[in-house]
C-alpha positions as CSV (number, residue, x, y, z in Angstrom):
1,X,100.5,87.9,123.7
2,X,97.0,86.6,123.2
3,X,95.5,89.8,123.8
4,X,98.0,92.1,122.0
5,X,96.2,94.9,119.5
6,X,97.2,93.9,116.1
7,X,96.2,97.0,114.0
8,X,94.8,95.9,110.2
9,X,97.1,99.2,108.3
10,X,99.9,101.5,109.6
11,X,101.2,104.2,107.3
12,X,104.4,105.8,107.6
13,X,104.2,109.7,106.6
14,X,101.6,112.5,106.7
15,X,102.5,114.1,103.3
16,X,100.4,114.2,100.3
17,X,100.6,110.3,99.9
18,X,100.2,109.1,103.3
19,X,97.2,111.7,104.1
20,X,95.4,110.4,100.7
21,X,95.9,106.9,102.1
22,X,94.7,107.3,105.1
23,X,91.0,109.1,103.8
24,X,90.8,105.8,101.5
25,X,91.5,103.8,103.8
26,X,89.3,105.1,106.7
27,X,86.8,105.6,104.8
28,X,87.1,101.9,104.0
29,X,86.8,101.3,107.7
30,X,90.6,100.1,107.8
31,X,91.2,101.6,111.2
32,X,94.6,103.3,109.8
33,X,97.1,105.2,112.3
34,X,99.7,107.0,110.5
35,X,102.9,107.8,112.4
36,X,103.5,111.4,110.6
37,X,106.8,112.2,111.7
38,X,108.2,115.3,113.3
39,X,108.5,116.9,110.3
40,X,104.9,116.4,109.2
41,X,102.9,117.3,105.9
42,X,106.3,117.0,103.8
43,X,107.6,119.1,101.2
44,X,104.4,120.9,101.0
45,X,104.8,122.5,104.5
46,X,108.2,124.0,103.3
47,X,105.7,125.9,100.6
48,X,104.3,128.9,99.8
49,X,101.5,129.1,97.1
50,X,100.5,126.0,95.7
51,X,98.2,126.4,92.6
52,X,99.0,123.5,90.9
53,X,96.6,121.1,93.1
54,X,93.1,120.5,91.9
55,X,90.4,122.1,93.7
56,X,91.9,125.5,94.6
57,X,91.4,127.8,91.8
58,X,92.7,130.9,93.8
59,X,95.8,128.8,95.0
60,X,96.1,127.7,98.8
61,X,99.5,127.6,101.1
62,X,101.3,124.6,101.8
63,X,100.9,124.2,105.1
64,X,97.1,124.6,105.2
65,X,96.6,122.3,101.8
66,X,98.6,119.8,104.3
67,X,96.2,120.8,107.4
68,X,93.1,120.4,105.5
69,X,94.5,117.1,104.0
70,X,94.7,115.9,107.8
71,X,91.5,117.1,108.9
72,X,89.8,115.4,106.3
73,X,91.5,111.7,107.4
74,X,90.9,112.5,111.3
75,X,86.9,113.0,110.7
76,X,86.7,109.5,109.1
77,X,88.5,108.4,112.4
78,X,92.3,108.2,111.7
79,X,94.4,108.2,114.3
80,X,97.4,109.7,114.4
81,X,100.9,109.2,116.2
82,X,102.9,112.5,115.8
83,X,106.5,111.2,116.5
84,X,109.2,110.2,113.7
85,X,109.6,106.1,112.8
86,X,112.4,104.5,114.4
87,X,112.6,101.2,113.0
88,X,110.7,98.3,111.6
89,X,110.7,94.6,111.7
90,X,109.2,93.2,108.0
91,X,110.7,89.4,108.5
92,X,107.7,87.9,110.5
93,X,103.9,89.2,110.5
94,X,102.3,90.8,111.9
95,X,104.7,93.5,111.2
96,X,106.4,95.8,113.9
97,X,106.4,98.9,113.8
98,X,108.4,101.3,116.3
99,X,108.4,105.0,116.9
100,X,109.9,107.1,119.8
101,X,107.5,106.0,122.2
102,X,105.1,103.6,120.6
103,X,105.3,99.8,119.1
104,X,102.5,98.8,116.8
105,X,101.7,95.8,115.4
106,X,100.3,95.8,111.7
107,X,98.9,93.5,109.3
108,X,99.8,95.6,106.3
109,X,101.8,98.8,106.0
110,X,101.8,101.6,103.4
111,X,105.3,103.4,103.2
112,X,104.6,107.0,102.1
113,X,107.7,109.1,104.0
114,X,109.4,111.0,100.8
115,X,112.1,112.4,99.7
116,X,113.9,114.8,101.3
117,X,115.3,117.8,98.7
118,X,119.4,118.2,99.4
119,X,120.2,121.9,99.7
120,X,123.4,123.4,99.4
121,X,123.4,123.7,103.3
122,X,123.6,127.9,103.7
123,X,121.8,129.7,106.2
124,X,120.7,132.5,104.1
125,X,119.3,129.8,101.5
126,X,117.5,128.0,104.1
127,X,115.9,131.0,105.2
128,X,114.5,132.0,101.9
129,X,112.7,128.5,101.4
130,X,109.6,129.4,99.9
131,X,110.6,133.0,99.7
132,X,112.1,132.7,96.2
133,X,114.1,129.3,97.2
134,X,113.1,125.9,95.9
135,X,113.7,122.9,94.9
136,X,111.1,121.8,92.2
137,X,110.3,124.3,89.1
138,X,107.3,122.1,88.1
139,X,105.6,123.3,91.0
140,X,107.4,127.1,91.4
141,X,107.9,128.1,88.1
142,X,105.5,129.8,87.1
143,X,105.2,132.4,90.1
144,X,108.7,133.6,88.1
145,X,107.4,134.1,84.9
146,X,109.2,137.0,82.1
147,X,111.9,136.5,85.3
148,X,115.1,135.7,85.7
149,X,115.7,132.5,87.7
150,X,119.0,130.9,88.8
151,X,119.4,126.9,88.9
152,X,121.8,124.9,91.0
153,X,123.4,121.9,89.8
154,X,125.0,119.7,86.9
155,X,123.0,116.5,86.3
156,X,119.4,115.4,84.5
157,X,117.6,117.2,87.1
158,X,119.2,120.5,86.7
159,X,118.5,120.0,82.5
160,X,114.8,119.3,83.2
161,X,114.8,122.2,86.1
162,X,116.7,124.8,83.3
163,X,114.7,123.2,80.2
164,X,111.0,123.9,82.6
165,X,112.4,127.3,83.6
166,X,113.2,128.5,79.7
167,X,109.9,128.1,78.6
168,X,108.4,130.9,81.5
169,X,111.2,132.8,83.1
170,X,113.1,135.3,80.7
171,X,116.3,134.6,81.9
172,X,117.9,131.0,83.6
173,X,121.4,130.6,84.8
174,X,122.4,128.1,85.1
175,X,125.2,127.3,88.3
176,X,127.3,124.4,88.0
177,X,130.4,123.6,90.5
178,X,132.5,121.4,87.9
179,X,133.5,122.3,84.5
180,X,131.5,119.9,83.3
181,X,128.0,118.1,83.5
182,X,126.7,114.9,84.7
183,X,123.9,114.7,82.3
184,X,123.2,113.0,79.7
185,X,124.5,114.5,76.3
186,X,121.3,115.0,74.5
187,X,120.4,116.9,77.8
188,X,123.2,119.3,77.5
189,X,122.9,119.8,73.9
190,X,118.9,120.8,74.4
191,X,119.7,123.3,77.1
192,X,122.9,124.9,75.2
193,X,120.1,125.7,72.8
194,X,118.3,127.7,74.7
195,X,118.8,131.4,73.9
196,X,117.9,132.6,77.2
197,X,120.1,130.0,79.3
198,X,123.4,131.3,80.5
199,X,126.4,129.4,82.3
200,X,128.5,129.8,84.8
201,X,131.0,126.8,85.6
202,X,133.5,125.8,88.1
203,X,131.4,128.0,90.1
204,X,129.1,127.3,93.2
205,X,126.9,129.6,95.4
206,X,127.7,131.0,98.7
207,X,125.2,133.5,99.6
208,X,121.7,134.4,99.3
209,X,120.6,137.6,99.2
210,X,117.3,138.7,100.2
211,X,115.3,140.0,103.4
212,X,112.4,139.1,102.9
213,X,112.3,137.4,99.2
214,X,115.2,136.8,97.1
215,X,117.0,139.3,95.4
216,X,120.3,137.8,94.1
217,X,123.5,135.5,95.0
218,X,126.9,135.5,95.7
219,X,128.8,133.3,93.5
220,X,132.7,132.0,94.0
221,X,134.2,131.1,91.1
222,X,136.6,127.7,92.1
223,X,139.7,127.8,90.2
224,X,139.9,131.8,90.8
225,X,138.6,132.3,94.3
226,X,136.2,135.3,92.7
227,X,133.1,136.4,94.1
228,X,130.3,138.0,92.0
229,X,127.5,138.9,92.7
230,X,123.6,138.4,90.4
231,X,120.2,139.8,90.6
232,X,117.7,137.0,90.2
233,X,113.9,136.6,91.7
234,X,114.1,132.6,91.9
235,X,117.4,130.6,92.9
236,X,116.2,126.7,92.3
237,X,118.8,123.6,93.9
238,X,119.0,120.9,91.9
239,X,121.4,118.9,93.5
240,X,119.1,115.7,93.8
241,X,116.7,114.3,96.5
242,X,117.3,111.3,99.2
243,X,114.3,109.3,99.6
244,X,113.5,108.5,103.8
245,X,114.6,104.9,103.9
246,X,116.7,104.9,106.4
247,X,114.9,103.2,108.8
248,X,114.3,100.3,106.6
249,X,117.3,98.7,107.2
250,X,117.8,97.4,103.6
251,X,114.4,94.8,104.8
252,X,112.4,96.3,101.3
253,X,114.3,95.9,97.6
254,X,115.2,99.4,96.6
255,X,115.8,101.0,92.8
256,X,118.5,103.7,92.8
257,X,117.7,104.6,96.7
258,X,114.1,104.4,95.9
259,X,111.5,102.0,97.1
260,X,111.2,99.7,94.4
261,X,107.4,99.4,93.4
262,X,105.7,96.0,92.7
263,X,102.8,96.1,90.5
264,X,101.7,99.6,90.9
265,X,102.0,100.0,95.0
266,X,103.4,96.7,96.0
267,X,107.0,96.2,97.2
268,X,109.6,93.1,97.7
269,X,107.5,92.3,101.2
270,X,104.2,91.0,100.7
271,X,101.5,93.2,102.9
272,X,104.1,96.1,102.7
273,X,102.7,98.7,100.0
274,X,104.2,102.0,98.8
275,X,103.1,105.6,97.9
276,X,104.7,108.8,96.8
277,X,108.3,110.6,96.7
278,X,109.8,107.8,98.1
279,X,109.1,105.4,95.4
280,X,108.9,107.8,92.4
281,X,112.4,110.1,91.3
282,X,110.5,111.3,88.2
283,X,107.5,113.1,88.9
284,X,107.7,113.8,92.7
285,X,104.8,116.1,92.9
286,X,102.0,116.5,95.4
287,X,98.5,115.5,92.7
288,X,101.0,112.4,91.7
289,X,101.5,111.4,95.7
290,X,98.1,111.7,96.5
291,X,96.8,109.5,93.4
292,X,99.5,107.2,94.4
293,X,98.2,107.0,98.2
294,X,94.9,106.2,96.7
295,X,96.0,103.4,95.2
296,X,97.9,101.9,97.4
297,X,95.1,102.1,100.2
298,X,93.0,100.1,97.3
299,X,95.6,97.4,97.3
300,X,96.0,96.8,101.2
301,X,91.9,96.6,101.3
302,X,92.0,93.8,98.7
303,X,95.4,91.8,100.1
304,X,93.6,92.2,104.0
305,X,90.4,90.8,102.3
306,X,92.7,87.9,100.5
307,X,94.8,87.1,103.3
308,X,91.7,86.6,105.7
């Protein structure tokens, strides 16, 4: 229709990424609305103490790093649709975009919606997230230093999580449920060096313990049936993340379940830009996001100013 509202930027996701995107790009009088999802803010809002992001030398919680994030793109006139995406059409332009109630029609779109942490899918883990639980010792660690810290899983991610964790905790075991790991070798080898790492194989948690923080696991050993119990202050899954791409419908060339980015924030579809968790399995932290949303709010001003 002649008359239909074509909006010049849509982003997808109110974390870290898609918040820093959407200051840039208001600021650059963009006009963005970002369709944050039901489970808005990201990783962050499942977060405790964050001390890790510039700016906040006493630390700041999660949630209100994530509020004040928001705030900040609202004054510079953001708008903001607080439903989850449905679906998207990238074949023809402008580009549709549908949520549960809304269709948009965009110019250019910025795909910031993450990765989503897999946990091992227990009720008492759940409700210790941020109480001891997580799934990311870069950002945790060091609230469990000269502690002793449990890690879940048996690939690279677990060896980097166990290899972060030696270096500040005084004690890492390390919970795998085969008798052997995924990882690569030299991995393995680096973390069977570690003095203060200890094993426990053919094994997987089911239980933790804590009220109010934790204070240990259950453990059931698989080719016995044998449950023991441990005393640790930290239990970290490292079973992997799944990157929110769902609703792509295979329209934007992926890498290893990623978003596959183009130089810097570009993708496979021209006018369809990337930022954050979603496109990066290495880093995945909030500063990194953030820095990434700049940029790729820089990149749809000058493609809308090329394309014009």
């Amino acid at each position: 229709m002649a008359d239909e509202k074509i909006e010049k930027l849509v982003i997808l996701g109110s974390g870290p990424a898609g918040l820093t995107a959407a200051i840039y790009a208001s600021r650059g009088r963009l006009e963005p609305t970002v369709i944050s999802g039901r489970a808005a803010g990201g990783q962050l809002m499942l977060t405790t103490d964050v001390d890790d992001f510039p700016g906040f030398p006493d630390g700041i919680q999660g949630p209100d790093l994530m509020v004040k994030m928001r705030a900040q793109a609202a004054k510079f006139g953001t708008k903001f649709i607080d439903e989850d995406v449905v679906s998207v059409d990238l074949k023809q332009k402008p580009f549709t975009v549908k949520s549960e109630s809304s269709v948009l029609k965009a110019d250019s779109l910025i795909i910031a919606t993450g990765a989503s942490a897999m946990w091992l899918g227990l009720d008492s883990e759940q409700k210790l997230i941020g109480r001891g639980v997580s799934s990311c010792a870069t950002c945790d660690g060091p609230f469990f230093r000269d502690k002793k810290v449990l890690v879940v899983g048996g690939g690279d991610v677990a060896m980097r999580e166990v290899q972060h964790l030696s270096k500040i905790a005084s004690e890492v075991i390390l919970v795998h449920r085969r008798d052997e790991f995924r990882a690569q070798v030299a991995l393995v080898e680096l973390i069977k060096s570690k003095t203060n790492v200890k094993f426990i194989l053919s094994s997987e948690v089911v239980e933790v313990l804590g009220e109010e923080k934790v204070t240990g696991v259950k453990i059931k050993n698989n080719k016995t049936g044998e449950i023991s119990e441990h005393e640790v202050d930290g239990v970290f899954i490292a079973i992997g993340h799944k990157p929110n791409v769902e609703f792509l419908n295979g329209q934007v060339e992926l890498d290893r379940g990623y978003i596959k980015a183009v130089d810097e924030t570009g993708t496979s579809v021209e006018g369809v830009f990337v930022a954050g968790d979603v496109a990066d399995h290495h880093y995945r932290q909030a500063v990194t996001a953030a820095g990434m949303g700049c940029q790729a709010a820089m990149d749809v001003e000058e493609y809308l100013e090329n394309v014009k």
